[in-house]
C-alpha positions in Angstrom: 70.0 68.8 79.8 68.4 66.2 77.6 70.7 66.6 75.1 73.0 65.6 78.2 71.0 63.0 79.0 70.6 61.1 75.8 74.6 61.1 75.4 74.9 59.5 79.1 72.1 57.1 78.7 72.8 53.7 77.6 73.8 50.5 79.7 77.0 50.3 82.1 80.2 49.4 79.9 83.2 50.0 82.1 82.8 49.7 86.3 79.2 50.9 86.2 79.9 53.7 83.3 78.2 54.0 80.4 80.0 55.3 77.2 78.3 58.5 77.2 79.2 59.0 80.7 82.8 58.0 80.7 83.6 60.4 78.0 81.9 63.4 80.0 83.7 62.2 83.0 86.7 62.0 80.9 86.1 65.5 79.5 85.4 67.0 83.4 89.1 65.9 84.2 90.2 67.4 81.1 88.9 70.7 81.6 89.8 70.1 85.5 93.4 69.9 84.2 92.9 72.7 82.0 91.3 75.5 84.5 94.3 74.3 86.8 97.4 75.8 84.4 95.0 78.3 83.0 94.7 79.5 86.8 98.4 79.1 87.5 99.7 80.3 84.0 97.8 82.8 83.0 94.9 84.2 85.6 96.8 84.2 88.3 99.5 86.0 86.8 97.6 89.1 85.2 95.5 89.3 88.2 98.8 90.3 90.0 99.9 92.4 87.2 97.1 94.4 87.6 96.1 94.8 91.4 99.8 94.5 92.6 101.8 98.2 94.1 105.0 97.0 93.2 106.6 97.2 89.4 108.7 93.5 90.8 105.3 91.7 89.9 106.0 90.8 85.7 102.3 89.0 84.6 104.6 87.4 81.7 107.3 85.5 83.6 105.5 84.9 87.2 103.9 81.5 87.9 101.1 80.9 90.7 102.6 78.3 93.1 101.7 74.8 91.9 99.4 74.3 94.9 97.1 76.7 93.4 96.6 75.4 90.1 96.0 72.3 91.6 93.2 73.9 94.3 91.3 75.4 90.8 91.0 72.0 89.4 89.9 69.8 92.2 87.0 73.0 92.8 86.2 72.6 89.2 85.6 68.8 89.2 84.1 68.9 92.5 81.7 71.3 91.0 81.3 69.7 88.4 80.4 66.3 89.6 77.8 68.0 92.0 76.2 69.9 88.8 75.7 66.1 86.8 74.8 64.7 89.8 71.9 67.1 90.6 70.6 68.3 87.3 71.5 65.2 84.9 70.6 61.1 85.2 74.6 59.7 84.4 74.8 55.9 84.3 77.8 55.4 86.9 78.5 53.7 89.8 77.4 56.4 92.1 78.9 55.5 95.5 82.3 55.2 93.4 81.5 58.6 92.2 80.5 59.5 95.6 83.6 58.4 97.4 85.8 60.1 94.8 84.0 63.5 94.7 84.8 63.5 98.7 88.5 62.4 98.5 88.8 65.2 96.0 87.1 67.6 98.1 89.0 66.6 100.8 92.1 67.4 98.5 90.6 70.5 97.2 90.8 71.9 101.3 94.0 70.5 102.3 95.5 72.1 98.6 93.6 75.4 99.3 95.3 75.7 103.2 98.7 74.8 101.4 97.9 77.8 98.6 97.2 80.0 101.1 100.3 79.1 103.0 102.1 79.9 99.9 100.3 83.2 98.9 101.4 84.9 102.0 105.1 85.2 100.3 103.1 87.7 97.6 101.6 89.5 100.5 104.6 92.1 99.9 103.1 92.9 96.4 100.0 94.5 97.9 102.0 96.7 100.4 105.6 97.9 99.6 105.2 100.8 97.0 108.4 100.9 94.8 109.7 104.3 95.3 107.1 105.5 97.9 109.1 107.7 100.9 107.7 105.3 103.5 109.1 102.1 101.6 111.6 100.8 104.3 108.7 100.8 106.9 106.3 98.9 104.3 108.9 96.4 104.2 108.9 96.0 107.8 105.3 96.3 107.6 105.1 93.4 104.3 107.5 91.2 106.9 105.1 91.0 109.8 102.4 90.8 107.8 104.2 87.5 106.1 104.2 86.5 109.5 101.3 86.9 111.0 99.9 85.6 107.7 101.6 82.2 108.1 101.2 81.6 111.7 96.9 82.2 110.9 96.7 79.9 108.0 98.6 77.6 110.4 96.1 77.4 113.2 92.9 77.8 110.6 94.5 74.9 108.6 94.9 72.9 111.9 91.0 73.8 113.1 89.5 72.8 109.7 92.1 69.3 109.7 90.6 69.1 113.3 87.2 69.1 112.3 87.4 66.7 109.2 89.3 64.3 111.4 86.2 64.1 113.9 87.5 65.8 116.4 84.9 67.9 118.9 86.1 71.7 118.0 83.3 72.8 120.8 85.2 71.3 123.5 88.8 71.4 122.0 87.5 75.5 122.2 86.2 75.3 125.5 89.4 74.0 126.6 91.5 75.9 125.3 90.1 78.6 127.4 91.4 76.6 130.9 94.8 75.8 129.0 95.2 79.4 127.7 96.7 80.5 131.0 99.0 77.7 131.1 100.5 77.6 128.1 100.7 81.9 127.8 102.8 81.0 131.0 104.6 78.2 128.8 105.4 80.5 126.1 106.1 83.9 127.5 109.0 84.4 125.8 107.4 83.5 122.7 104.3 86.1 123.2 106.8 88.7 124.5 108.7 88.4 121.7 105.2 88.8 119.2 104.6 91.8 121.6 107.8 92.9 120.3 107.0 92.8 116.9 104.2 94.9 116.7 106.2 97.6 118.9 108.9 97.5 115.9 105.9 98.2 113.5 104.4 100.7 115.7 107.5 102.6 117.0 110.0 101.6 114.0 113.1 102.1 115.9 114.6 100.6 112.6 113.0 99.2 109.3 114.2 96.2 106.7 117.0 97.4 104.9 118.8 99.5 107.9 122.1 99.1 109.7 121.6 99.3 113.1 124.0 97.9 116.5 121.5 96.2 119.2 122.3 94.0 122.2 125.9 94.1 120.5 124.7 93.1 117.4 125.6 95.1 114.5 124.4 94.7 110.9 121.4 95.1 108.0 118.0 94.5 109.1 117.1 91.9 106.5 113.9 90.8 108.5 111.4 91.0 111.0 109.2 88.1 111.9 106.0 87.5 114.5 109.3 86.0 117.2 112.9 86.8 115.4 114.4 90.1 113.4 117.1 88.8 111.1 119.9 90.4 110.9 122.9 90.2 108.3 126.7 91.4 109.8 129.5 92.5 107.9 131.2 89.7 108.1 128.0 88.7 105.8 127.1 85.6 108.5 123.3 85.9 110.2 122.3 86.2 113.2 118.6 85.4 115.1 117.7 88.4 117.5 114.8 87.7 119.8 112.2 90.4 119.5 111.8 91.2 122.8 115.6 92.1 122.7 115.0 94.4 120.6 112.7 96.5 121.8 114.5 95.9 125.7 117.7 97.0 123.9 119.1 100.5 123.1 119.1 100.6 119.0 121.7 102.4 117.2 120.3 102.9 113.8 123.2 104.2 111.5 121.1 104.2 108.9 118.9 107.4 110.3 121.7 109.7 110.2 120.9 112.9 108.4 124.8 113.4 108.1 128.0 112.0 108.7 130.7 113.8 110.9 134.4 114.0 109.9 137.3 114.5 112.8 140.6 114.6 111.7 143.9 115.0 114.5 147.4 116.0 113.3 150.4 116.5 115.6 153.0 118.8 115.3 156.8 119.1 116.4 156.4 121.3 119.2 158.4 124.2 118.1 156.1 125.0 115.2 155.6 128.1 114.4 152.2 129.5 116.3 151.7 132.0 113.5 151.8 129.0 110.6 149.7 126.6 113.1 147.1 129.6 113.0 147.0 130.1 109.4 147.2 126.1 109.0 144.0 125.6 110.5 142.4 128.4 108.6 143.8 127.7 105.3 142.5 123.9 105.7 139.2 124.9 107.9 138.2 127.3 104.1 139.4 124.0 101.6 137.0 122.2 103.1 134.0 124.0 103.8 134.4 125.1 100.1 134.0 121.8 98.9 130.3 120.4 97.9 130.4 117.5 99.5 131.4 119.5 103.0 128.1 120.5 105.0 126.9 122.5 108.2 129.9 125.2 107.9 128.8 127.0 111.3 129.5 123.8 113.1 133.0 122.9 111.3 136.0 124.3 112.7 140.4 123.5 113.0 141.8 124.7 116.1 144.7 123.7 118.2 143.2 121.6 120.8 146.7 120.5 123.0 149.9 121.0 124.0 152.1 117.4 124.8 155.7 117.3 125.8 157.0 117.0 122.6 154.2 118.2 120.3 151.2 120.5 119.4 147.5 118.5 118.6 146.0 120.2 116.2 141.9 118.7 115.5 139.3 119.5 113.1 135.4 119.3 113.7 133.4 118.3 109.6 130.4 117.0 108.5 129.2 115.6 105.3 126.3 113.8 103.6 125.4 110.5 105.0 127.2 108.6 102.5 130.0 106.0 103.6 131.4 106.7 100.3 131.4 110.0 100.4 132.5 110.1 103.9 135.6 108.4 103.1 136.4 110.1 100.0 136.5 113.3 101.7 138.3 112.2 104.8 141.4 111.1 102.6 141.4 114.6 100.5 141.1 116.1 104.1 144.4 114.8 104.9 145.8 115.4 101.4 145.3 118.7 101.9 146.1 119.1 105.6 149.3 117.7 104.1 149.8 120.1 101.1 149.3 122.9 103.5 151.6 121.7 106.2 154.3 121.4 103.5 154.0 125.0 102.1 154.1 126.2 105.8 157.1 124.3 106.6 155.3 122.5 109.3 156.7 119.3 110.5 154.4 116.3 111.9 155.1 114.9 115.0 157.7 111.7 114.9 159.0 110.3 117.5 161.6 108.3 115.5 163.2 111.2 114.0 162.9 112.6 117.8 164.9 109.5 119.3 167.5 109.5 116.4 168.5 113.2 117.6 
């Protein structure tokens, strides 16, 4: 500290500094700068690297948001302008210095509120395992939590800007215990709809990432907030659900199917054969349930189901794995082969063209 001392002593040279003391104060910005990219660039980064679940966080290409780095270096010259001021003798105007520290300070909460605010987004990294089973609920989970997140730095970040601004927080506490009823009653919809939210988490009739029809709505769950689920159509437009809708709302969640049922209908001129119908529907009931994509053979079946006035129905009951894909691909060799095997039995489908030009 005397070292310190010496270099700051001297008389005032430049608004109240002395030399000594300008170049220390010009250093303290300096490293202020400094710890602020450090923070952002590097710390930040490996510090997510190493305690984040998900294999998305990269410590060499991810930045911290810009409001961080900032936040480190108005702490670090706030610090530091406390530590000279309480264990050193600088020659500088100290109400400027005074002044300053406090506008930075200032800075320093309003930057650290905003940081937060931003942070939230990386809440995601902490929660959604990549390849875990339960991944599509921690997404869910990660999207509340977002949230919830926001909406609490939100009303901390309006408390402490309260309380720097002078006004009473006792009594703006107090009162909001006789306005809490009224405005509950104001914004019903909006606490049903938070109420909502945390029955999606708890119940998870559905989970980010699903296809699911509610309240005539269908498309892919893309998000669920503290009010709104988001969800993306087919036509690849969004729409805004209310939460409370949800959960008020039957939900048909395609995306819980363990399979995916086939049910094919071919008609026949009515004077087939019934012998070749017979063996139709067995011939095409054993292609298919020999084929690997085909599933839950003691549940599949070909029968004729009808008779019309100028035709025979014959309909098939299969399954498959829940793929769309897959689904379609073996509905269209279905009817390839229904079709093949119709041929070699000299069955003819049902036309009523060929019927009128008789």
């Amino acid at each position: 500290m005397d070292i310190l001392n010496d270099f700051m002593d001297g008389e005032a040279a430049f608004q109240g500094f002395s030399n000594g003391t300008l170049i220390i104060f010009l250093a303290l910005i300096g490293l202020s700068i400094v710890s602020g990219v450090l923070s952002r660039r590097y710390v930040f980064p490996r510090l997510m690297n190493l305690l984040s679940k998900s294999e998305r966080i990269d410590g060499k290409t991810l930045f911290a948001p810009a409001s961080l780095g900032w936040m480190v270096g108005t702490l670090v010259f706030t610090q530091g302008i406390d530590y000279l001021t309480t264990n050193c003798v600088p020659v500088w105007n100290q109400d400027l210095i005074s002044n300053l520290n406090e506008i930075v300070f200032t800075g320093f909460i309003i930057l650290m509120l905003i940081a937060a605010y931003r942070l939230v987004d990386y809440l995601d990294a902490f929660i959604v395992v990549e390849g875990d089973d339960n991944i599509a609920s921690r997404r869910s989970l990660a999207s509340v939590a977002e949230s919830v997140g926001r909406v609490a730095v939100v009303v901390i970040g309006a408390f402490v800007i309260a309380g720097y601004a002078g006004v009473d927080l006792n009594g703006l506490i107090a009162g909001l215990g006789i306005t809490g009823l009224a405005l509950a009653l104001a914004a019903k919809d909006s606490v049903s709809n938070i109420f909502g939210a945390v029955s999606i988490l708890v119940d998870q009739p559905f989970n980010v990432g699903d296809w699911i029809i509610v309240d005539g709505v269908e498309g892919e769950v893309v998000n669920i907030g503290l009010r709104t689920t988001l969800i993306r159509t087919s036509a690849d437009t969004m729409i805004t659900v209310p939460n409370s809708n949800m959960v008020n709302s039957p939900v048909e969640n395609f995306s819980k199917r363990r399979f995916r049922r086939i049910t094919p209908k071919f008609e026949f001129e009515e004077d087939s054969n019934p012998e070749h119908l017979k063996e139709f529907c067995e011939i095409l009931l054993n292609k298919v349930n020999d084929d690997a994509r085909s599933i839950k053979e003691e549940d599949s079946w070909v029968r004729v189901q009808a008779f019309g006035t100028a035709m025979v129905v014959v309909a098939g009951n299969f399954y498959c794995v829940s793929s769309a894909a897959t689904q379609r691909e073996l509905n269209e060799d279905l009817l390839m082969m229904a079709r093949e095997t119709a041929a070699k039995l000299n069955l003819i489908f049902f036309e009523p063209r060929l019927r009128n030009n008789k």
